[in-house]
N, CA and C of each residue as an Amber inpcrd file, in Angstrom:
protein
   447
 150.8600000  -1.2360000 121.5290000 151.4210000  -1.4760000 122.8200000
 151.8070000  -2.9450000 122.8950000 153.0840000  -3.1900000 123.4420000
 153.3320000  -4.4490000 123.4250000 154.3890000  -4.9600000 124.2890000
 153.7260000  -5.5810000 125.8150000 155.0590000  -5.7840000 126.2470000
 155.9870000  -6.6590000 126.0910000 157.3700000  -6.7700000 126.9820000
 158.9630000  -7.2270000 126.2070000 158.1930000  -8.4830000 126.2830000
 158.8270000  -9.5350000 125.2290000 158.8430000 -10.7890000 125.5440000
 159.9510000 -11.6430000 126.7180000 159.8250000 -12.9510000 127.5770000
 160.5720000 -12.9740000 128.5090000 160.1000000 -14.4180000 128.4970000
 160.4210000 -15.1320000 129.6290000 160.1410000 -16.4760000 130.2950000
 158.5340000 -16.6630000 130.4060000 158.0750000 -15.3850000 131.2170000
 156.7450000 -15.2540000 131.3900000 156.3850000 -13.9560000 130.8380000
 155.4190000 -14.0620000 129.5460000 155.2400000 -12.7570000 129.3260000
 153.8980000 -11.6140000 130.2240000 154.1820000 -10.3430000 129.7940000
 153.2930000  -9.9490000 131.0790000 151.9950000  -9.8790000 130.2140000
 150.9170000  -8.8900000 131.1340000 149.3850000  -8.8560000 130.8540000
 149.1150000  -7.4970000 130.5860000 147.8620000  -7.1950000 129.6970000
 147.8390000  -5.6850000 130.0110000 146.1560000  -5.8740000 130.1060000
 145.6010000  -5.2210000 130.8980000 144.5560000  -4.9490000 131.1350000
 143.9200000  -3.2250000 130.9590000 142.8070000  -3.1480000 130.4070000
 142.4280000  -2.1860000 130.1580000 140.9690000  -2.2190000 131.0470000
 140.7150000  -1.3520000 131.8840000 139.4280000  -1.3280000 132.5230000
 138.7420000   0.2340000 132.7080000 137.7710000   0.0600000 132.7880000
 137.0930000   1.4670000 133.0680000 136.7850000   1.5180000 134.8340000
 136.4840000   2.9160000 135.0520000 136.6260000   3.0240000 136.5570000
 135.0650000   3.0090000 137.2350000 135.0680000   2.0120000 138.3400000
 133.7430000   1.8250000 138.9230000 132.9880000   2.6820000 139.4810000
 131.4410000   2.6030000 139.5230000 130.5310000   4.1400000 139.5010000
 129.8180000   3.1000000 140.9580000 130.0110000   4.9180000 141.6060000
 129.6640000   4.9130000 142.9010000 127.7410000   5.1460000 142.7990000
 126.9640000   5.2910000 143.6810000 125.9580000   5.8700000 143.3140000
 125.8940000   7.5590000 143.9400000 125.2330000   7.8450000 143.0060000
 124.6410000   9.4940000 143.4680000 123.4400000   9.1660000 144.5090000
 122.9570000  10.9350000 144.5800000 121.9400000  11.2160000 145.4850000
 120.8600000  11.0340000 144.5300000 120.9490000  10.4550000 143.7830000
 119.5140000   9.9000000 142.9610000 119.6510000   8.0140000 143.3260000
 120.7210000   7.5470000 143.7200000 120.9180000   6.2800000 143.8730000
 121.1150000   5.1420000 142.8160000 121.9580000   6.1130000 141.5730000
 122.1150000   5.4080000 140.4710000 123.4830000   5.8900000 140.3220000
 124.3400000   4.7270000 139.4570000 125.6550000   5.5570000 138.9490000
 126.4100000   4.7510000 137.8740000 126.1500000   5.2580000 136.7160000
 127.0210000   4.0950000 135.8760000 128.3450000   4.2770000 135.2880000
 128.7660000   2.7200000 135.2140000 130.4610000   2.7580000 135.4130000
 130.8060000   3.4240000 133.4000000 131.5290000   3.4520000 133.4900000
 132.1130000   3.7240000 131.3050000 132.0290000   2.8100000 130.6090000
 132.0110000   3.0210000 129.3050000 131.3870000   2.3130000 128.7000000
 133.1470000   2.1240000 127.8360000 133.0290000   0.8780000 127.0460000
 134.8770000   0.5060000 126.3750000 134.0550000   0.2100000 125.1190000
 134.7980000   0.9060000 124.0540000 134.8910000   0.8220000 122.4960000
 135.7260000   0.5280000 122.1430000 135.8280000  -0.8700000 121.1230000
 136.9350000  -0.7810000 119.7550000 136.3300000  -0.6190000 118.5700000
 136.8290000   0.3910000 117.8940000 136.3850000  -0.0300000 116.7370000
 136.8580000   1.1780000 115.7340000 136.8950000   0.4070000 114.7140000
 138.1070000   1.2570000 113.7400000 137.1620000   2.2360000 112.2350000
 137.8130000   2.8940000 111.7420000 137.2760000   3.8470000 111.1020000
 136.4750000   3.4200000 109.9430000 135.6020000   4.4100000 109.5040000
 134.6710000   4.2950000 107.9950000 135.9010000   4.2150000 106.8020000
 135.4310000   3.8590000 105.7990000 135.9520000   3.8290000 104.8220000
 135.0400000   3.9320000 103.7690000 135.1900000   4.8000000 103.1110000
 134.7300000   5.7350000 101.9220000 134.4220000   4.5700000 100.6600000
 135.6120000   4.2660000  99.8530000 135.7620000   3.1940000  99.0060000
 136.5210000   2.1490000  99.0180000 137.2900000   2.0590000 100.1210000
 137.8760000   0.6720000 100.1860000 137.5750000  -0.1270000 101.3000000
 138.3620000  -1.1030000 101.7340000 137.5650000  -1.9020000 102.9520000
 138.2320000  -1.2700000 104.4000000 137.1840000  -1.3410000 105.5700000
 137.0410000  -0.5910000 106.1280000 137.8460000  -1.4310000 106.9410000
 138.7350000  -0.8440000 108.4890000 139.5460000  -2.2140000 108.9310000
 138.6890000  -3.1730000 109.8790000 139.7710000  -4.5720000 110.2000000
 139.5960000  -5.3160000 110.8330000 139.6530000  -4.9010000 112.2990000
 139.0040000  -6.0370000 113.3500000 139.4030000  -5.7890000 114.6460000
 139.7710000  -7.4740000 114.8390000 141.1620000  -8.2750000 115.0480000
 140.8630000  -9.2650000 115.6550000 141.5960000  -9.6110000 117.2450000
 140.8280000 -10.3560000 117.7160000 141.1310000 -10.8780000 119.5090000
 141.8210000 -12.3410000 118.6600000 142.9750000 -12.2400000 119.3170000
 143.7040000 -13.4090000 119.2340000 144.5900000 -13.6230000 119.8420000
 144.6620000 -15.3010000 120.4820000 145.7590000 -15.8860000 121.5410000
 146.8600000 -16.4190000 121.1970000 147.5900000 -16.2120000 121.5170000
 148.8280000 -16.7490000 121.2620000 149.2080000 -18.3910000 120.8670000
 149.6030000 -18.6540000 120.2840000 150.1040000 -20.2370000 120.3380000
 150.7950000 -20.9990000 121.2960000 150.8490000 -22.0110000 121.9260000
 151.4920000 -22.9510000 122.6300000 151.8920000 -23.9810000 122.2700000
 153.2010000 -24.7010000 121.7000000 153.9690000 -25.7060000 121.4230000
 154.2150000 -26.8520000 122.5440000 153.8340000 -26.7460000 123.9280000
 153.5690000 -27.7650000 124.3220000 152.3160000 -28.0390000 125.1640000
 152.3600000 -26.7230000 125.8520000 150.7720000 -26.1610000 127.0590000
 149.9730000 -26.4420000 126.4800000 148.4450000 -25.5950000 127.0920000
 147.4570000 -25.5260000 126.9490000 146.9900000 -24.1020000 126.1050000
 146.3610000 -24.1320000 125.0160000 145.9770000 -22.4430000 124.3730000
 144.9990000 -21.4210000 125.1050000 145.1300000 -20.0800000 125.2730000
 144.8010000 -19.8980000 126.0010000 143.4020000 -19.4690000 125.3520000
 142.4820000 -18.9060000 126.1800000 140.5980000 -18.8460000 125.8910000
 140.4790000 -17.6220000 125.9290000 139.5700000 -17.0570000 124.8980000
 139.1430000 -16.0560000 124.1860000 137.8770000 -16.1670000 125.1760000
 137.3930000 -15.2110000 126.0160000 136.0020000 -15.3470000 126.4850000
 135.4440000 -13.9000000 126.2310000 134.0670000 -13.4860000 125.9470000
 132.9430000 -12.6020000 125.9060000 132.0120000 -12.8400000 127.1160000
 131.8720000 -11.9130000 127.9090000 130.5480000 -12.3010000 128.6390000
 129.9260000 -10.9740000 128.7250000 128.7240000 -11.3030000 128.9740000
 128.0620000  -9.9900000 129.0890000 127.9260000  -9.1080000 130.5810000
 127.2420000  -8.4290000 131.2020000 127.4840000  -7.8380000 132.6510000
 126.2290000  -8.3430000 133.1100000 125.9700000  -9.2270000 134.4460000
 124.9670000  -9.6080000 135.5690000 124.6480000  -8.4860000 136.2330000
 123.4440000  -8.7970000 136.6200000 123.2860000  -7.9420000 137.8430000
 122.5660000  -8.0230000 138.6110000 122.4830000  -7.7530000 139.9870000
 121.6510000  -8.4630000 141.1400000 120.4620000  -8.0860000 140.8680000
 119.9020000  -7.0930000 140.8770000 118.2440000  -6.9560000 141.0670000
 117.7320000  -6.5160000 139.3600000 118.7860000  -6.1950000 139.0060000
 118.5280000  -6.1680000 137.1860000 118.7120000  -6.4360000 136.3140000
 118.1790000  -6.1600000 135.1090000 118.0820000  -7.0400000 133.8410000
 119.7870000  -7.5570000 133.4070000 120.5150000  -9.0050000 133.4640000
 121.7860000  -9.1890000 132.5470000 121.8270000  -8.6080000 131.6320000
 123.2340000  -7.8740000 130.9900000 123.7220000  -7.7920000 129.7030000
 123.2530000  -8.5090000 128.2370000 122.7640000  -8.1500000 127.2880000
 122.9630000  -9.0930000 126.1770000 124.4250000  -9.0750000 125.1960000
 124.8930000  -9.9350000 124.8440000 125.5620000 -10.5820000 123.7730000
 125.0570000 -10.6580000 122.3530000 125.8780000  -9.8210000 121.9210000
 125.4540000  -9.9550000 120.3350000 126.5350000  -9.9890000 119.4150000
 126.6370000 -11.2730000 118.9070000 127.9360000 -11.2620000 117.8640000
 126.7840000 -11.1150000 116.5260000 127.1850000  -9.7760000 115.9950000
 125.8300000  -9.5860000 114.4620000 127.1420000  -9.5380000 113.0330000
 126.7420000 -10.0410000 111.9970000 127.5930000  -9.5740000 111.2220000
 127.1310000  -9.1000000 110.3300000 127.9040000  -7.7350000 109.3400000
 127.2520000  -6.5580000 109.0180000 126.6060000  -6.9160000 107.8150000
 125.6370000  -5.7270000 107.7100000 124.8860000  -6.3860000 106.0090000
 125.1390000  -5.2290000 105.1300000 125.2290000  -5.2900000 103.5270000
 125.7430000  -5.0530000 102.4230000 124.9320000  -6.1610000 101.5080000
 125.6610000  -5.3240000 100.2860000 125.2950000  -6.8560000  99.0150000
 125.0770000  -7.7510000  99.0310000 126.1480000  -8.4540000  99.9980000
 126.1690000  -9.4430000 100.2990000 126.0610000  -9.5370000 102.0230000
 124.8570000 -10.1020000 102.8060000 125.3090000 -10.0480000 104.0530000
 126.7460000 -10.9850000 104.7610000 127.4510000 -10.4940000 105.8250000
 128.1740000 -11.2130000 105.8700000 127.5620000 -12.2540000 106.9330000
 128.9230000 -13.4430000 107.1200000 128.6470000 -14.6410000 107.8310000
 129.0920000 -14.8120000 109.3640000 127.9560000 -15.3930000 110.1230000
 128.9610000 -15.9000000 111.1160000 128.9530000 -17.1950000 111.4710000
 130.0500000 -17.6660000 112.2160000 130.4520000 -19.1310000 112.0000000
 131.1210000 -19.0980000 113.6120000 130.1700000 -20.2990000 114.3640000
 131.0240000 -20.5620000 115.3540000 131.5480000 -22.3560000 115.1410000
 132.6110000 -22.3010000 115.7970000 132.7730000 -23.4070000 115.5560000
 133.9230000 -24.0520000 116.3310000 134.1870000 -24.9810000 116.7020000
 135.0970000 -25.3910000 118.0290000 136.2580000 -26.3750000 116.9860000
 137.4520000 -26.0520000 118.1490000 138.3180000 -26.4590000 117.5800000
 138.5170000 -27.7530000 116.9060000 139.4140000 -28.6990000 116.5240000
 139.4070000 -30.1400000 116.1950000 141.2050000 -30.5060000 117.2670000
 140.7820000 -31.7330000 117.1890000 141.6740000 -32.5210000 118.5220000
 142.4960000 -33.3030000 117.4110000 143.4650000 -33.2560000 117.5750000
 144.9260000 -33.5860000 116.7250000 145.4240000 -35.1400000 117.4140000
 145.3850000 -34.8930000 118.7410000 145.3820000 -36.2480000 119.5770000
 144.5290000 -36.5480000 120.7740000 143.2130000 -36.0600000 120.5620000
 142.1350000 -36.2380000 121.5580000 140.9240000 -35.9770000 120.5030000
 139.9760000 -35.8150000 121.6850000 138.5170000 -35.2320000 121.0260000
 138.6120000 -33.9060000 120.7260000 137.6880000 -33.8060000 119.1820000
 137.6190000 -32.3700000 118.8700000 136.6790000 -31.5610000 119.9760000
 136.7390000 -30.4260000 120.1000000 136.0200000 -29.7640000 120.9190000
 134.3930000 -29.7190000 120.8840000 133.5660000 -29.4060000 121.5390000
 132.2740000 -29.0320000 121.9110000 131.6060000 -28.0410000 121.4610000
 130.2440000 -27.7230000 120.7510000 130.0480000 -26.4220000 120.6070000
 128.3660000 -26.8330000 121.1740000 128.0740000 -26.4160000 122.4570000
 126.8490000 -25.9820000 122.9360000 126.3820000 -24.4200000 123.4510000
 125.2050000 -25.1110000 122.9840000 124.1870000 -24.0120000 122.4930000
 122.9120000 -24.5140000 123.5510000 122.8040000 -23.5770000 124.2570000
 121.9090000 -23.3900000 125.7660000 121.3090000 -21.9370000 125.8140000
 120.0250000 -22.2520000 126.4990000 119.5510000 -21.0110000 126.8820000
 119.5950000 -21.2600000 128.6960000 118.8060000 -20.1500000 128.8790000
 119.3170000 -19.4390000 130.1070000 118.1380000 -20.4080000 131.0390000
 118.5690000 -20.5410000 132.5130000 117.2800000 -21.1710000 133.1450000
 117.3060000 -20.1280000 134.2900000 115.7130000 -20.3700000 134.5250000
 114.7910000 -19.8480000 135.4850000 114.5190000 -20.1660000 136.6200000
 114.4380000 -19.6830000 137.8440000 113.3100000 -19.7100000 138.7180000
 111.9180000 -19.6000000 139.1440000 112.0290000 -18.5260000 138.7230000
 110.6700000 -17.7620000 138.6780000 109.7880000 -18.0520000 137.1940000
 110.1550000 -17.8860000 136.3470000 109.1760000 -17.7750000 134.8820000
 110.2110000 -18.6930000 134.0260000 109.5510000 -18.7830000 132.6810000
 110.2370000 -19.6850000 131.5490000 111.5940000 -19.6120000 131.4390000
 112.1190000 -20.8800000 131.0010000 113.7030000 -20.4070000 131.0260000
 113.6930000 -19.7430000 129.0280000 114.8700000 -19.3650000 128.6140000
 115.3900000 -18.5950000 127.9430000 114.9620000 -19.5390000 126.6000000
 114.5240000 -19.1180000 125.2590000 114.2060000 -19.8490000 124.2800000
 115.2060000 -19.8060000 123.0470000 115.3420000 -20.8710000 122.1330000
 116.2080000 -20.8950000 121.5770000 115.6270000 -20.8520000 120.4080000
 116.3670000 -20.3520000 119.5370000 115.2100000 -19.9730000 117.3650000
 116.6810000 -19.9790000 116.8330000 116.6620000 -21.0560000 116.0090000
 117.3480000 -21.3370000 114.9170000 116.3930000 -21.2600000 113.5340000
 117.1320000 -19.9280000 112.4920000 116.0810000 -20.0200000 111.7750000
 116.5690000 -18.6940000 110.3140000 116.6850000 -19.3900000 109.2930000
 117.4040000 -18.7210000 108.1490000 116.2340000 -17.0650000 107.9020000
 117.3990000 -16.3820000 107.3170000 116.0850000 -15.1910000 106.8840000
 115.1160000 -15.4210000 105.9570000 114.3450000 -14.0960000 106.0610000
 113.4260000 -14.3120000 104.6700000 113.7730000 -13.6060000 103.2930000
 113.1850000 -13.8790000 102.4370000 113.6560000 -13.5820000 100.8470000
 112.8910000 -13.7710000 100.0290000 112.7450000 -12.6620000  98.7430000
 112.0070000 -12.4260000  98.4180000 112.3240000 -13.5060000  97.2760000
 113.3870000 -14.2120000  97.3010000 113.6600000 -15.1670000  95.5190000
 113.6860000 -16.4510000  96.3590000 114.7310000 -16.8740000  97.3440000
 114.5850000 -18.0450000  97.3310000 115.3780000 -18.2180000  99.0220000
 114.8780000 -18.6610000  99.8920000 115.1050000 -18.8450000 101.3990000
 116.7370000 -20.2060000 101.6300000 117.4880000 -19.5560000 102.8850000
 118.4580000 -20.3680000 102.6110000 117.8490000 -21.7820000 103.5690000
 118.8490000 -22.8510000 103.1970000 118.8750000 -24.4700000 104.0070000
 119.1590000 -24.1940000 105.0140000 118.3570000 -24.9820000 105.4090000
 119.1250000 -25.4130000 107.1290000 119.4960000 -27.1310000 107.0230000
 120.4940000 -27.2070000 107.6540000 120.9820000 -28.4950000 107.8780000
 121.4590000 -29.0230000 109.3090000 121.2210000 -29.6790000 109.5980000
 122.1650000 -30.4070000 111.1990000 122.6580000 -32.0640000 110.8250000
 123.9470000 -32.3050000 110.4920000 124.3910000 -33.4970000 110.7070000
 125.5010000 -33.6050000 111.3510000 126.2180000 -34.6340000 111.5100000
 126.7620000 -35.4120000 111.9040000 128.2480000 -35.3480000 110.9010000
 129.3320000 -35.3430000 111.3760000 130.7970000 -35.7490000 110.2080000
 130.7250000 -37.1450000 110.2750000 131.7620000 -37.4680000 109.2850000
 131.6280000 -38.7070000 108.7900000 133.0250000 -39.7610000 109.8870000
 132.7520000 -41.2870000 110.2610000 133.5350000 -41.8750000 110.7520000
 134.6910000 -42.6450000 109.6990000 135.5490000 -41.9230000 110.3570000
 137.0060000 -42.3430000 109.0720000 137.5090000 -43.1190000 109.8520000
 138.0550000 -44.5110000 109.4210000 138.5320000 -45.5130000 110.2660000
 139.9050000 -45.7090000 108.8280000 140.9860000 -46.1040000 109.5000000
 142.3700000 -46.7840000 108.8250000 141.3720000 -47.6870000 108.1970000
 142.3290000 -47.8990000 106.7200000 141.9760000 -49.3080000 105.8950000
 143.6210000 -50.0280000 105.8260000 143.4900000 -50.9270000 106.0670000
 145.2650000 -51.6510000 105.6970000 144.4280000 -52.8470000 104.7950000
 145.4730000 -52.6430000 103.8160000 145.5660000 -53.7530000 102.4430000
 146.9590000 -54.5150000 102.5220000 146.6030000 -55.5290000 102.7680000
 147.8630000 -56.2020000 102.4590000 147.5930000 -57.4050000 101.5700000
 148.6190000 -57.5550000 100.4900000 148.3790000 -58.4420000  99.4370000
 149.6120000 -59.3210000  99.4070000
């Protein structure tokens, strides 16, 4: 599906339809799947979310959130990536600034009122041969050199 391109291009939204409650006083709304088929012996497909480019604007934002709810438990978020032979990787990582600052990548847990706020575990798996690194630094400061002789 793809609409025309134009001056302003349009939007398409896909939503499921909101649940009223029953005479039990519960009612839940549908649930939205992507996701693409098994594959036997070759690789199975991709799914990717991706924004368009902008040549002079601003790019536009990819967001995930999970579902709130007043008297009950929030949604969780889980970006997992699948395991095999090799497990695969995930990598977040924020953009870099061409003529500004590169972007931000924080990492927060949730706060409280009532009880502890939300805890955070950074922390490689276990293994039976040899456990992976953890590292946290810093990139390096590249400054111009001018030589003049």
């Amino acid at each position: 599906m793809r609409t025309p391109s134009s001056l302003s291009s349009g939007s398409i939204n896909f939503t499921t339809g909101a649940a009223t409650t029953n005479t039990a006083g519960t009612g839940n709304s549908g649930s939205f799947c992507f996701r693409t088929g098994d594959a036997v012996t070759g690789r199975a497909g991709d799914i990717t979310f991706s924004v368009g480019y902008s040549s002079s604007g601003v790019g536009g934002d990819v967001e995930m959130q999970a579902g709130s709810a007043f008297e009950g438990n929030g949604g969780a978020l889980c970006l997992c990536a699948g395991s095999g032979a090799a497990g695969g990787s995930v990598t977040l990582a924020s953009g870099s600034g061409k003529m500004a600052e590169g972007g931000g990548l924080c990492l927060a847990s949730g706060a409280s009122t009532t009880a502890s706020s939300g805890e955070i575990q950074i922390q490689s798996g276990d293994s039976q041969a040899e456990t992976g690194t953890m590292s946290i630094s810093t990139g390096l400061h590249v400054s111009a050199l001018f030589c003049f002789f």
